[in-house]
Structure formats: C-alpha cells, structure tokens
N, CA and C atoms of all chains as a GROMACS GRO file, in nm:
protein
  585
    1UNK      N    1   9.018   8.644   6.125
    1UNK     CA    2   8.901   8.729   6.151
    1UNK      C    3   8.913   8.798   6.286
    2UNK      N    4   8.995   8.718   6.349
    2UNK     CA    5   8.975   8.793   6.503
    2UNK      C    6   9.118   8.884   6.513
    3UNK      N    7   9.212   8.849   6.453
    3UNK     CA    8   9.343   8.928   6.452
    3UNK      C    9   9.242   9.076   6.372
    4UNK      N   10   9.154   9.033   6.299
    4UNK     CA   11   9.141   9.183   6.223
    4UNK      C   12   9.057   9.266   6.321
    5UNK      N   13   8.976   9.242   6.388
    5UNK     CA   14   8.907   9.289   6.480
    5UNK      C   15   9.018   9.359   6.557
    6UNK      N   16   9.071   9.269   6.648
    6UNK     CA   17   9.177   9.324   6.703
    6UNK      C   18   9.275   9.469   6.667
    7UNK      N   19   9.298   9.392   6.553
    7UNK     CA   20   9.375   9.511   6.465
    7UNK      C   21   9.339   9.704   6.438
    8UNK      N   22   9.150   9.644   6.429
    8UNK     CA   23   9.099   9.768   6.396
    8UNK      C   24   9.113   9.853   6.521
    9UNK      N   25   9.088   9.763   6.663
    9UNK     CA   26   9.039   9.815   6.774
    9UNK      C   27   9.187   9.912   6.806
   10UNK      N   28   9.284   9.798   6.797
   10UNK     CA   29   9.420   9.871   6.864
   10UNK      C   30   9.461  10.022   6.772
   11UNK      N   31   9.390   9.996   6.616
   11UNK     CA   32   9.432  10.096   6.546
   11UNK      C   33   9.323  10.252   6.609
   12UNK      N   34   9.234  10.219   6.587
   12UNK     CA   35   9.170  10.275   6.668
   12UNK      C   36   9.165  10.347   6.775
   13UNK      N   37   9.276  10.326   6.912
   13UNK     CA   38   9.276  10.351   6.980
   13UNK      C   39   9.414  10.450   6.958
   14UNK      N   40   9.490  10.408   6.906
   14UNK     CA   41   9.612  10.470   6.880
   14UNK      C   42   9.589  10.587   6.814
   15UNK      N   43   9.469  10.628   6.720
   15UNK     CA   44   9.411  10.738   6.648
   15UNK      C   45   9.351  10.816   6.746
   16UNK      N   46   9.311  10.814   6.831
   16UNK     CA   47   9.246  10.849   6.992
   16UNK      C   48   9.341  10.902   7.043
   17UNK      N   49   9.442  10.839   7.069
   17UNK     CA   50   9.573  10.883   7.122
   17UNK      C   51   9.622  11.007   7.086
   18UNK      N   52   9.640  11.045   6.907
   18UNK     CA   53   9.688  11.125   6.820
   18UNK      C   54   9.586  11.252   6.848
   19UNK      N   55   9.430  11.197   6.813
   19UNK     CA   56   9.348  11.374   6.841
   19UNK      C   57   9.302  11.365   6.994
   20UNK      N   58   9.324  11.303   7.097
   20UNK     CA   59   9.362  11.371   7.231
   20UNK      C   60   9.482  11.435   7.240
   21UNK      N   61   9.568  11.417   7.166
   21UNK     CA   62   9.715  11.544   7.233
   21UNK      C   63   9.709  11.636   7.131
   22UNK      N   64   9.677  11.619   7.000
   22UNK     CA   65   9.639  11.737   6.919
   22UNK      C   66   9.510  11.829   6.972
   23UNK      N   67   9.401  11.818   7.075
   23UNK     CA   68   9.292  11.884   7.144
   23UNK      C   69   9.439  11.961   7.293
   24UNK      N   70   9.518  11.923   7.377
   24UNK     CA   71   9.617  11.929   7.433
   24UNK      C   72   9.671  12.044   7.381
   25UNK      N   73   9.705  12.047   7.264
   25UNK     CA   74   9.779  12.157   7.186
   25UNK      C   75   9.706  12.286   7.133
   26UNK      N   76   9.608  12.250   7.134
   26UNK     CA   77   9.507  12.353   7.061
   26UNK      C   78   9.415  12.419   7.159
   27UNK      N   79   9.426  12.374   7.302
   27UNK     CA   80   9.331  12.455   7.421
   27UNK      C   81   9.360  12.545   7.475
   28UNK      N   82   9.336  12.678   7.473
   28UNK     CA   83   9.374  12.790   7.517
   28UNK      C   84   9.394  12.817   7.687
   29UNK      N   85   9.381  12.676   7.734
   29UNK     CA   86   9.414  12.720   7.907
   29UNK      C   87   9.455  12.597   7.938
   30UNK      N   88   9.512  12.595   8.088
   30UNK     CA   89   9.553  12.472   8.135
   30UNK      C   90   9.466  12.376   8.177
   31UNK      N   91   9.380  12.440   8.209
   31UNK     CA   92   9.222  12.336   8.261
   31UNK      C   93   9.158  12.280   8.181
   32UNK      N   94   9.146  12.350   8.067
   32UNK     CA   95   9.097  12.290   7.954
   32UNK      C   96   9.197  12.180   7.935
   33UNK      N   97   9.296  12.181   7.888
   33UNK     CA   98   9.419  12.124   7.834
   33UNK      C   99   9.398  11.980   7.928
   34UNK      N  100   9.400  11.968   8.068
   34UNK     CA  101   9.411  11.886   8.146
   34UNK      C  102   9.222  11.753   8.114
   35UNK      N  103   9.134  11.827   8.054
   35UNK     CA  104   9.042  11.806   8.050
   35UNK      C  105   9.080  11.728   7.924
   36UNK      N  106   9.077  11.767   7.836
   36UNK     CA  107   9.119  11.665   7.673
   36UNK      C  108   9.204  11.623   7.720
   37UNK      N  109   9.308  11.616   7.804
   37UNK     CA  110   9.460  11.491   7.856
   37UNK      C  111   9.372  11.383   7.850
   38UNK      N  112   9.262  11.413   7.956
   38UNK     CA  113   9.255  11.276   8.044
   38UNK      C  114   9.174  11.158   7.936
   39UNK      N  115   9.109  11.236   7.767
   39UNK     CA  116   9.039  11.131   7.683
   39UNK      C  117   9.152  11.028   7.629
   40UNK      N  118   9.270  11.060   7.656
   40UNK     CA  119   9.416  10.960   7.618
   40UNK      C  120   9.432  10.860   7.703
   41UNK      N  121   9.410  10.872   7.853
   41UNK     CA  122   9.400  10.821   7.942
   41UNK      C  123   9.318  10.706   7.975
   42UNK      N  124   9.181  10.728   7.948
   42UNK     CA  125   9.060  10.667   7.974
   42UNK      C  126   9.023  10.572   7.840
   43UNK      N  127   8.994  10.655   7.697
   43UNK     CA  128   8.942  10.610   7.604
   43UNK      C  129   9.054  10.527   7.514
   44UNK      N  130   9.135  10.589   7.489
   44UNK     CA  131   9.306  10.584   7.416
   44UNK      C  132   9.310  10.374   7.452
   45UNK      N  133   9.329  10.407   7.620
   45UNK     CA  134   9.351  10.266   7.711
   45UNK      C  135   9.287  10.180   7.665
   46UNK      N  136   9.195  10.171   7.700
   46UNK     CA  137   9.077  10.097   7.677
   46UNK      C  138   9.035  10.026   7.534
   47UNK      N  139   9.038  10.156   7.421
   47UNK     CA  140   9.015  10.086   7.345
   47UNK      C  141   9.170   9.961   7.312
   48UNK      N  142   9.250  10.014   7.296
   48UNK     CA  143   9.420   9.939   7.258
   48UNK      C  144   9.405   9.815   7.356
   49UNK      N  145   9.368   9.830   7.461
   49UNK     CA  146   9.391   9.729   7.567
   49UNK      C  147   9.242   9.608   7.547
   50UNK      N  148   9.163   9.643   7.512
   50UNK     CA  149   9.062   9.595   7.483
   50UNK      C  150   9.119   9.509   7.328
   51UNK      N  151   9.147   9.533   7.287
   51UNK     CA  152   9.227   9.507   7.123
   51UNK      C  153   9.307   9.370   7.159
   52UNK      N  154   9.433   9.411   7.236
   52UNK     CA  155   9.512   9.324   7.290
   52UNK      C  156   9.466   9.186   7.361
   53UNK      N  157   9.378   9.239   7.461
   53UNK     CA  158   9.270   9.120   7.503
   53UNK      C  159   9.225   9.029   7.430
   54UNK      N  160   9.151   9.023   7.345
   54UNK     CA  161   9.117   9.006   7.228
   54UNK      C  162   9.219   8.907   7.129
   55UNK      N  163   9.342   8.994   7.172
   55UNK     CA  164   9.421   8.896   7.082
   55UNK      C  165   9.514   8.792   7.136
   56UNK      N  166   9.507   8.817   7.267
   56UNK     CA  167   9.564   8.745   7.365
   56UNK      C  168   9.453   8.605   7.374
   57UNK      N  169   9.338   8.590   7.373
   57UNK     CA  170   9.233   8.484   7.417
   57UNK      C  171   9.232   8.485   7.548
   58UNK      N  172   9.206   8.388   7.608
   58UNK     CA  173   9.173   8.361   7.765
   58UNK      C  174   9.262   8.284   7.823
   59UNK      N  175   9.337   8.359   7.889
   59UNK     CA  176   9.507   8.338   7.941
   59UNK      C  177   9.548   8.401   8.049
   60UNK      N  178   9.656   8.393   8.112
   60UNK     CA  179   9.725   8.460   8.238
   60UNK      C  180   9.761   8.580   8.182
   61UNK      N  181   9.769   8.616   8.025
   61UNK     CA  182   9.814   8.734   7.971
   61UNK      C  183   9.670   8.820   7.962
   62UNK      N  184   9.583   8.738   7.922
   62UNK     CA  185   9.455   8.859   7.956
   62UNK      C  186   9.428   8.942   8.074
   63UNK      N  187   9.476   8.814   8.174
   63UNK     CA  188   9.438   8.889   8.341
   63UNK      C  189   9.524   9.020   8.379
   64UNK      N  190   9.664   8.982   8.310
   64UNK     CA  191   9.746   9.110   8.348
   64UNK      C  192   9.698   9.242   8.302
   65UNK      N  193   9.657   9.206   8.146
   65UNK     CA  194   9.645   9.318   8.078
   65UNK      C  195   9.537   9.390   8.125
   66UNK      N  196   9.441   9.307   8.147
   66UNK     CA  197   9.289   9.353   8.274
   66UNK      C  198   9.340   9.442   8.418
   67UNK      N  199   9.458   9.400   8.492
   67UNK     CA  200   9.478   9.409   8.580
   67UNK      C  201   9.594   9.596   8.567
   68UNK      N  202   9.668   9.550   8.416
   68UNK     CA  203   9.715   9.696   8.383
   68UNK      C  204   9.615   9.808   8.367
   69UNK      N  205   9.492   9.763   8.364
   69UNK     CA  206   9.391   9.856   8.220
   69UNK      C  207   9.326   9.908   8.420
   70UNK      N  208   9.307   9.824   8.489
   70UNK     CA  209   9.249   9.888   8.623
   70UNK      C  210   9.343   9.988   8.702
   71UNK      N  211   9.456   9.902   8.731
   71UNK     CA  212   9.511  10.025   8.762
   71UNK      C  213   9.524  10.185   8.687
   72UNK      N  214   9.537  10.181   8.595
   72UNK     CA  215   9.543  10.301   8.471
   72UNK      C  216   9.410  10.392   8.493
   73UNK      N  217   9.323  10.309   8.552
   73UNK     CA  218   9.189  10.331   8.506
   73UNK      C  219   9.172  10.439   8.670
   74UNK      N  220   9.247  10.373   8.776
   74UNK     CA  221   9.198  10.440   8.907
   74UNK      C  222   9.307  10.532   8.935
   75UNK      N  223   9.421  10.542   8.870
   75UNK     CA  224   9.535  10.639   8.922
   75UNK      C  225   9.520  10.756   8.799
   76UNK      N  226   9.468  10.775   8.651
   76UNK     CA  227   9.518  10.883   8.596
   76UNK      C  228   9.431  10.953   8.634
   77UNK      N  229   9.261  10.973   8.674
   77UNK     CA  230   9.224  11.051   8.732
   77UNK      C  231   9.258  11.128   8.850
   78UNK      N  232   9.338  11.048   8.920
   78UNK     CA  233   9.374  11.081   9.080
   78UNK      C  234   9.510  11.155   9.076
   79UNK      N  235   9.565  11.144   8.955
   79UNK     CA  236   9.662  11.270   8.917
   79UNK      C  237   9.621  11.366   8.863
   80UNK      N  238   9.524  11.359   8.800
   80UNK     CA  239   9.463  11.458   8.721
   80UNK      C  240   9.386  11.596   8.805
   81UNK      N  241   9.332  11.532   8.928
   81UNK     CA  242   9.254  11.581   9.023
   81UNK      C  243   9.398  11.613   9.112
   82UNK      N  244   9.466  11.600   9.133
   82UNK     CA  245   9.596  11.616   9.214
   82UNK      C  246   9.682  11.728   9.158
   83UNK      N  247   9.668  11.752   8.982
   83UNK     CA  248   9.726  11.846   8.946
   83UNK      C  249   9.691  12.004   8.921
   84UNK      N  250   9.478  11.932   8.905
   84UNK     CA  251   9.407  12.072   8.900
   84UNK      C  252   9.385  12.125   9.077
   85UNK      N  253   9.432  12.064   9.169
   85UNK     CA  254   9.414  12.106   9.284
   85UNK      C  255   9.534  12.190   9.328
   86UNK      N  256   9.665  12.143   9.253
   86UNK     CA  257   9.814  12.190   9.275
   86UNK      C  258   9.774  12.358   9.174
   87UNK      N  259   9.760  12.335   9.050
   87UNK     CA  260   9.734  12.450   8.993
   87UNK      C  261   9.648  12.546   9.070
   88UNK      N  262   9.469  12.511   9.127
   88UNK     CA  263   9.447  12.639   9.187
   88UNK      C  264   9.537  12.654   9.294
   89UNK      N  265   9.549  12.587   9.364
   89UNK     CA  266   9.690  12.669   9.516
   89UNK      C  267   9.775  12.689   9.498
   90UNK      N  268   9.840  12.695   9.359
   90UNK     CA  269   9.967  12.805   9.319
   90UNK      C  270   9.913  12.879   9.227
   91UNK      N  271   9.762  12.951   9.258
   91UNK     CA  272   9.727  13.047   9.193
   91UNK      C  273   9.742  13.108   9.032
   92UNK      N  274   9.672  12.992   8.977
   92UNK     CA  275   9.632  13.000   8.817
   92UNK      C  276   9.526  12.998   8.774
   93UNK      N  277   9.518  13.134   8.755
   93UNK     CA  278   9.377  13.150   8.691
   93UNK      C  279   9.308  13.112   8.587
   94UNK      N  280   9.215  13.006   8.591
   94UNK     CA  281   9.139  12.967   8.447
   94UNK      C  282   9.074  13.089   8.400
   95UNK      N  283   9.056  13.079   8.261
   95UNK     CA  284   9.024  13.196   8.164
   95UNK      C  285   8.840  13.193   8.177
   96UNK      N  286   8.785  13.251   8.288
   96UNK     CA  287   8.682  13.272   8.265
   96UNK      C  288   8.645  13.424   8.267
   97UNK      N  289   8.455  13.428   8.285
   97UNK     CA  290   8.434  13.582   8.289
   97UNK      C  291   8.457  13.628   8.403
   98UNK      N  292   8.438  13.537   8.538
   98UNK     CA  293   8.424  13.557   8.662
   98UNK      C  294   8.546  13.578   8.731
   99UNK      N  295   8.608  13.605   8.855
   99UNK     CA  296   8.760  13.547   8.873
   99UNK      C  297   8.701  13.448   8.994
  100UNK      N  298   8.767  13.351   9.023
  100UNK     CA  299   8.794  13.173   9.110
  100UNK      C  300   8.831  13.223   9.223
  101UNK      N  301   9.899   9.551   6.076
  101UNK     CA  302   9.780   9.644   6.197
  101UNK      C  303   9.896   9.639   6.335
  102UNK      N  304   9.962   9.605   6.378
  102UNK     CA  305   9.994   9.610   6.499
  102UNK      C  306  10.122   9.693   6.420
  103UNK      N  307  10.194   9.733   6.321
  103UNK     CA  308  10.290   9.796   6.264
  103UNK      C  309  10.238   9.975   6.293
  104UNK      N  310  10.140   9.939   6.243
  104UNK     CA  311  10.077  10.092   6.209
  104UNK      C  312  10.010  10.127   6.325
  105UNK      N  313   9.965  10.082   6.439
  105UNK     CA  314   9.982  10.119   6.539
  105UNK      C  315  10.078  10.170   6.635
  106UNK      N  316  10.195  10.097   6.581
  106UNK     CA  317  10.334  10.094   6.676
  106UNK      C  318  10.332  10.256   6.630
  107UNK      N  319  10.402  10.323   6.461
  107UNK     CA  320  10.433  10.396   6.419
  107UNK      C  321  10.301  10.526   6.439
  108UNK      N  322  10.189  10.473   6.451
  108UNK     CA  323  10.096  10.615   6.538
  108UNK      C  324  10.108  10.694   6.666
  109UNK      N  325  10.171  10.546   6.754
  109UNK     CA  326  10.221  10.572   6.904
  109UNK      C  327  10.321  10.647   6.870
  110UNK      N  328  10.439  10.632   6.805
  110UNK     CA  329  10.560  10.688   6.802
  110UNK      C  330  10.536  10.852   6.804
  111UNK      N  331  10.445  10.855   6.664
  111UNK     CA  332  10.400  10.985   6.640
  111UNK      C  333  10.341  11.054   6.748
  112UNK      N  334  10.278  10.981   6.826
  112UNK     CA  335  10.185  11.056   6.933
  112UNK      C  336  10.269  11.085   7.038
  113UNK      N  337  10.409  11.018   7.049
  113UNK     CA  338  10.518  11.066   7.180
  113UNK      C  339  10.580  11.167   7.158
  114UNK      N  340  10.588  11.211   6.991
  114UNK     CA  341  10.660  11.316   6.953
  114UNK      C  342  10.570  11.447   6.958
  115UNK      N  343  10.428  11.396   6.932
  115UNK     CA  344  10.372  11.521   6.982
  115UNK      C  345  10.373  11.561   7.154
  116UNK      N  346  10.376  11.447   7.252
  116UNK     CA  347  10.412  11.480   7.353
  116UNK      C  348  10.521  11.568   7.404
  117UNK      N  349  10.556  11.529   7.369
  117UNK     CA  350  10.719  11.588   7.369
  117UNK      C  351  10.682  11.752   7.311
  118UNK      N  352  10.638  11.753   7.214
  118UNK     CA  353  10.676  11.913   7.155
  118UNK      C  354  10.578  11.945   7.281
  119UNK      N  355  10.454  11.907   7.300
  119UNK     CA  356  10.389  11.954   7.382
  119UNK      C  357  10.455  11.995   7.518
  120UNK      N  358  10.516  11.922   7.565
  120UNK     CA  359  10.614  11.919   7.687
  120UNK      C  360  10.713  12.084   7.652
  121UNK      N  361  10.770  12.057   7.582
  121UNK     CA  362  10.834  12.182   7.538
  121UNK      C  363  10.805  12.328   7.521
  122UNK      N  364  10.726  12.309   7.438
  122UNK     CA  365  10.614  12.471   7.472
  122UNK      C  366  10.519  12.503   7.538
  123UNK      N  367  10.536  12.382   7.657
  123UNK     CA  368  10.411  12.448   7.728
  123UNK      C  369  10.442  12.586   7.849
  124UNK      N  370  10.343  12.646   7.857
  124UNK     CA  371  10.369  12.808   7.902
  124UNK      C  372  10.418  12.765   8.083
  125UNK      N  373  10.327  12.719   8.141
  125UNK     CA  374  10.323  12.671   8.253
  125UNK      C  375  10.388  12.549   8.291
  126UNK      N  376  10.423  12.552   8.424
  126UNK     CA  377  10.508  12.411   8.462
  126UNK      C  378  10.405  12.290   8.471
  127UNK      N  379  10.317  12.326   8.506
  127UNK     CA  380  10.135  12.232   8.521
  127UNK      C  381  10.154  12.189   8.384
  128UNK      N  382  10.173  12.251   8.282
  128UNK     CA  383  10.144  12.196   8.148
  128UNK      C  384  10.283  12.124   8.135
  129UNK      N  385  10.373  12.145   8.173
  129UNK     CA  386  10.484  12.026   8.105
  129UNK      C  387  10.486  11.893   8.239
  130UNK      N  388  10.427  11.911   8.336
  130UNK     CA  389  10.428  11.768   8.435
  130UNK      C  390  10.279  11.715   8.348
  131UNK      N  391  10.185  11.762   8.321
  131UNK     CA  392  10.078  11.700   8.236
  131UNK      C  393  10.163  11.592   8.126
  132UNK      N  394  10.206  11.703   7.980
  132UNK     CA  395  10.277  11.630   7.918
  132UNK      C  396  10.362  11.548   7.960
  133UNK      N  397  10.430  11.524   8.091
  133UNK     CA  398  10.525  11.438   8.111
  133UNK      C  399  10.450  11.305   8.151
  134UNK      N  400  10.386  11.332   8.207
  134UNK     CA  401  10.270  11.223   8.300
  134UNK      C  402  10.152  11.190   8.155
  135UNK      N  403  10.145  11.221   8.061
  135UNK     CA  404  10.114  11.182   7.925
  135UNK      C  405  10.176  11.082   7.841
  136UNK      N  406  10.290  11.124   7.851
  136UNK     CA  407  10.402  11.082   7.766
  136UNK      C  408  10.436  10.962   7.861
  137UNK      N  409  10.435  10.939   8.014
  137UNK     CA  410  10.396  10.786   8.067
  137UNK      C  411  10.316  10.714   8.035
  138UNK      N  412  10.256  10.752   7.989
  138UNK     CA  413  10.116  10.664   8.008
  138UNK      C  414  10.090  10.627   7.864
  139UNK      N  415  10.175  10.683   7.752
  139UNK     CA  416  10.174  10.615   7.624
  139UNK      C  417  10.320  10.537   7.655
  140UNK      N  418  10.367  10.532   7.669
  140UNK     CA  419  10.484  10.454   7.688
  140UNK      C  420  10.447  10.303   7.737
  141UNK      N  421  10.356  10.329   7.852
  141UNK     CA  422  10.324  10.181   7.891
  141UNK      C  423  10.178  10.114   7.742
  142UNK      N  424  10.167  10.179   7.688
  142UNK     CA  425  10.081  10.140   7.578
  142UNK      C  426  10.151  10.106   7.441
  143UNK      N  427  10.282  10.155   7.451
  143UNK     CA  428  10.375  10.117   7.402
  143UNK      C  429  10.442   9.999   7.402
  144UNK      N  430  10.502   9.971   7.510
  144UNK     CA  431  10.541   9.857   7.597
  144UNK      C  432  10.456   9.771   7.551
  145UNK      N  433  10.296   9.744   7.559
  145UNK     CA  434  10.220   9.639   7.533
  145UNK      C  435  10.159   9.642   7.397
  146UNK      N  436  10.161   9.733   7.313
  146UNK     CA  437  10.154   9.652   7.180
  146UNK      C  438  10.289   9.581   7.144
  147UNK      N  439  10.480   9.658   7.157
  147UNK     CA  440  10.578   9.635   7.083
  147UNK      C  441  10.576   9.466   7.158
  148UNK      N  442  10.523   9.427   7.246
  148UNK     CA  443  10.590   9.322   7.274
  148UNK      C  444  10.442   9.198   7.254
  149UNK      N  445  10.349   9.262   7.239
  149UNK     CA  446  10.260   9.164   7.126
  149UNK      C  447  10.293   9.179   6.997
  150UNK      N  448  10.373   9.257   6.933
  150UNK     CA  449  10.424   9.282   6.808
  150UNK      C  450  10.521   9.172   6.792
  151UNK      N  451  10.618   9.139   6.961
  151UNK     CA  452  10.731   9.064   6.879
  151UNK      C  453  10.721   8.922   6.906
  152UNK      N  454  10.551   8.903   6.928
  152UNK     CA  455  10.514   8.763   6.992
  152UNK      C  456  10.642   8.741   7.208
  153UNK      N  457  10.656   8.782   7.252
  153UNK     CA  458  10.698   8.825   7.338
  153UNK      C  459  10.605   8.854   7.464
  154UNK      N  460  10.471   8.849   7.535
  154UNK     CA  461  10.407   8.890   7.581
  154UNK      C  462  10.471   8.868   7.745
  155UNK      N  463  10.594   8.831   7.743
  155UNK     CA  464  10.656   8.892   7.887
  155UNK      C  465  10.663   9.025   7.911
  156UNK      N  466  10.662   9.091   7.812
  156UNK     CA  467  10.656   9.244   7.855
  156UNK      C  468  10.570   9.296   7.885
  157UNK      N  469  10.470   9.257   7.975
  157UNK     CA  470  10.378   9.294   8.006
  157UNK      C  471  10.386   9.340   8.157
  158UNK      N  472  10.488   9.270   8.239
  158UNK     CA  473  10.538   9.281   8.364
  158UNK      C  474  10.607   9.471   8.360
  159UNK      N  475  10.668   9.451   8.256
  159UNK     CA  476  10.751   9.589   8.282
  159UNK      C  477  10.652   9.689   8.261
  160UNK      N  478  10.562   9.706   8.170
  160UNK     CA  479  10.464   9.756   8.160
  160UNK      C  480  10.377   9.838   8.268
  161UNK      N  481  10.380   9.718   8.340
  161UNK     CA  482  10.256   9.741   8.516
  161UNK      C  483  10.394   9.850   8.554
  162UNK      N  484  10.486   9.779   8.606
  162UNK     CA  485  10.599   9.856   8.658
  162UNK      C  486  10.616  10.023   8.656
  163UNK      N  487  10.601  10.028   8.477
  163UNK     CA  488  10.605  10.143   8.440
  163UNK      C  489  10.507  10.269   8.442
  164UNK      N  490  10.350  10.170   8.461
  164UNK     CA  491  10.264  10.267   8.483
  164UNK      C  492  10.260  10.292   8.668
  165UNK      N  493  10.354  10.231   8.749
  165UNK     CA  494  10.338  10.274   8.908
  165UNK      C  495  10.418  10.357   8.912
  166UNK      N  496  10.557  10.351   8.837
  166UNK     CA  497  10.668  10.442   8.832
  166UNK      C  498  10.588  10.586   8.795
  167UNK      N  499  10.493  10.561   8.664
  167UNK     CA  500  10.480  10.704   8.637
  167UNK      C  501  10.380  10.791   8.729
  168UNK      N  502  10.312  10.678   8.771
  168UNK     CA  503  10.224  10.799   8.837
  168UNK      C  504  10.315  10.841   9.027
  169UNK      N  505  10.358  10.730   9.081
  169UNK     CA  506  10.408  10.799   9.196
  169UNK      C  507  10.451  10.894   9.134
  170UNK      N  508  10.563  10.899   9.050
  170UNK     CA  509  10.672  11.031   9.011
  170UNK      C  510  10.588  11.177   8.981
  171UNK      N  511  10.430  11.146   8.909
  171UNK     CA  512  10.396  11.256   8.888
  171UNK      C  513  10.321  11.364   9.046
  172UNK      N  514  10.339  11.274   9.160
  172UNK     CA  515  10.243  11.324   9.248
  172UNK      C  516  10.377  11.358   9.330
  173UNK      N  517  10.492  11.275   9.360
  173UNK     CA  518  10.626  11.336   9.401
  173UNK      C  519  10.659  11.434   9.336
  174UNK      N  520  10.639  11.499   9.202
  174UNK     CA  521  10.668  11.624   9.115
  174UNK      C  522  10.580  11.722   9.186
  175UNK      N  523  10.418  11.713   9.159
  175UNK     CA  524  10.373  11.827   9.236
  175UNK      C  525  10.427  11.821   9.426
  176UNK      N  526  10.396  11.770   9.485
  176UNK     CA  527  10.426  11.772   9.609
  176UNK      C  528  10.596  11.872   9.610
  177UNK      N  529  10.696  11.881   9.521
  177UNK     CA  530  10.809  11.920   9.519
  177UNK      C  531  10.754  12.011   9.505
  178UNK      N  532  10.703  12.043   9.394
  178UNK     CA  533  10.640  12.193   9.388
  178UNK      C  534  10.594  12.306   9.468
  179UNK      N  535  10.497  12.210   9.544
  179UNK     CA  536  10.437  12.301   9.611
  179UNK      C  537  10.504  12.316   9.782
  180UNK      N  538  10.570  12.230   9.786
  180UNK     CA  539  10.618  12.276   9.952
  180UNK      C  540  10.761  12.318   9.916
  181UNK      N  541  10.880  12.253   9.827
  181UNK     CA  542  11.008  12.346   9.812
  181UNK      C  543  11.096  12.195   9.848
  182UNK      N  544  11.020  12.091   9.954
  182UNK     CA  545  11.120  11.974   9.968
  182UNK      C  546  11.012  11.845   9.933
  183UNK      N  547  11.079  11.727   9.956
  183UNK     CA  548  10.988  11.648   9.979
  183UNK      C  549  10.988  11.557  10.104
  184UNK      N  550  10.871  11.627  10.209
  184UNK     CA  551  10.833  11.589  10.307
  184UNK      C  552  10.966  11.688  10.424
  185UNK      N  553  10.981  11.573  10.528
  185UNK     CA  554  11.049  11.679  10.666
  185UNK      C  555  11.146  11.643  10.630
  186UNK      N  556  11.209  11.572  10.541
  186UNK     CA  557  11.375  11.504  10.530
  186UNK      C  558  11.483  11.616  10.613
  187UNK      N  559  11.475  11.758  10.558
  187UNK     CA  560  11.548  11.830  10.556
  187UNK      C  561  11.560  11.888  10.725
  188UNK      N  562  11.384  11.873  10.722
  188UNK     CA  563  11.441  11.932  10.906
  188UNK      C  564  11.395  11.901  11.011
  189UNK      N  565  11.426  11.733  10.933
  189UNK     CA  566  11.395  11.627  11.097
  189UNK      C  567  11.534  11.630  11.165
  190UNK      N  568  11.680  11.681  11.096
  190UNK     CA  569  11.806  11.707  11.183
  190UNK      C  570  11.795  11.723  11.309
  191UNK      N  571  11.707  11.871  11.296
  191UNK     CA  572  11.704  11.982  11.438
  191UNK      C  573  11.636  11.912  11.481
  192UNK      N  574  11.528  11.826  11.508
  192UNK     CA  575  11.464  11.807  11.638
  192UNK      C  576  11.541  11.647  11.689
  193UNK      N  577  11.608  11.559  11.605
  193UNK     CA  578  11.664  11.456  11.643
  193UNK      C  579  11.810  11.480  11.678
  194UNK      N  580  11.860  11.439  11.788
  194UNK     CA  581  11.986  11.428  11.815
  194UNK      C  582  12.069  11.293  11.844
  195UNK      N  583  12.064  11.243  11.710
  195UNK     CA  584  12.124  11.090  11.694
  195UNK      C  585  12.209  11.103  11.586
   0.00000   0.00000   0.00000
C-alpha cells in the first residue's frame, strides 16, 4: 500500500517533468521559457523526492534525500535569477508592447 | 511504478536535449543544459532506488553542486570574455 502511494507520487512527478519542458518548447520568448523551466525544478523535485521519502521510511536515507531536495530547492532559483539578469545585460529583449 | 518512471525521465532528457539544440539564443541552451542537470540528479535517485542500491544518493548531492556552480561559471564566461583576473593578474605580479 505504501510502495503504491509512492509509486503514484514518483510517477507523478516524472509527468511534471515531461509538460514542464514541453511548456519550454512551446514559449515564444526566453523569459517566458525560463519561467515554465523553473515548474521542473520546484514541483517535478518535490513531488519524485517526496515519493522516494516515502519509500525510503525513517532512515539516514530520508535525511539525505531531504537534504538533496533543500539544496535544489535554494540554488535553481538563484540560477534562474542569475540567468534572467545575464540575459537583460546582454541586451535581450522580452516580447512586450513596451521596450525594457 | 519505479520502471515507468525511470523510462518518463529518459524521455524527458531527450526532450532536453532537442530543446538544447534548437534553441535560438545561447540563454536558451545554458537553460536547457542546467535542466538537463537537474533531471539527471532525479535520475540518479530513482535508478538507484530502482536497483535497491540507495548509495547513490551521495553522487546525486555531488551532481546537483557540480551543476549549478557550472551553470553560473557559464554565464560569468559569458558575460566578461574570461573567468575572473586569471589572465591579467601576470602584468601587475612580478613573480
């Protein structure tokens, strides 16, 4: 019963995975694009890692996987924000009405 | 369930990848690349709860520090041409 739980969650998350980079492919700008990245990042993680937990029980293997899921959790934003800051100062214009 | 997960991930690296490939901008292929890390270490931790194996969890951490320094050493290359003064701390040291 609990492997199936597990099962659903990790499947779950891996389907997350699939229509965050298919949203990636289908966004007509880079900002956008960087914006649907980061639901692979955040939600994708979480749920799979949450799954794993789960199937691990309460162990030295939970703590790591806790301890992977934090780090993940405080660095892909801080690239993310690192790359839309690199893009405006090498002058790329997002597709709006206004110009930036 | 942990099969058909493995083989969704797979799928989802290959869309990385094409993504990586056609993307117009260099921003869009360090994205995809720095994507395509970060399923890899999600990779790493189902295949090795897959093979009852849960030492792989070490390489895992590893792999998600590897990817992100590399992605912030990528822009930083970018945007200045080196990385850091390496190139012209020569001229002012004479040792």
């Amino acid at each position: 019963m609990v492997n199936i739980i597990a099962g659903i969650l990790v499947v779950l998350g891996a389907l997350i995975v699939i229509i965050g980079l298919i949203g990636v492919y289908r966004m007509p700008d880079f900002f956008t694009r960087l914006h649907a990245a980061s639901v692979v990042d955040t939600l994708g993680t979480m749920l799979i890692f949450a799954g794993l937990i789960i199937l691990a029980g309460f162990s030295l293997i939970s703590v790591k996987l806790l301890l992977i899921l934090l780090f993940i959790l405080f660095t892909t934003p801080t690239a993310a924000h690192a790359l839309a800051k690199s893009a405006l100062h090498g002058k790329l214009q997002p597709v709006l009405k206004e110009k930036v | 369930m942990l099969e058909l997960a493995t083989a969704l991930i797979l799928l989802s690296m290959l869309l990385a990848l094409v993504s990586a490939i056609i993307g117009k901008t260099v921003y869009d292929k360090i994205l995809a690349v720095n994507i395509f890390g970060t399923i890899t270490v999600l990779f790493i931790a189902i295949f090795g709860f897959m093979t009852e194996r849960p030492e792989f969890l070490d390489i895992a951490m590893v792999y998600a520090l590897i990817n992100f320094v590399t992605t912030i050493a990528i822009l930083k290359f970018f945007e200045y041409g080196d990385m850091g003064r390496s190139s012209r701390l020569s001229e002012d040291v004479d040792i």
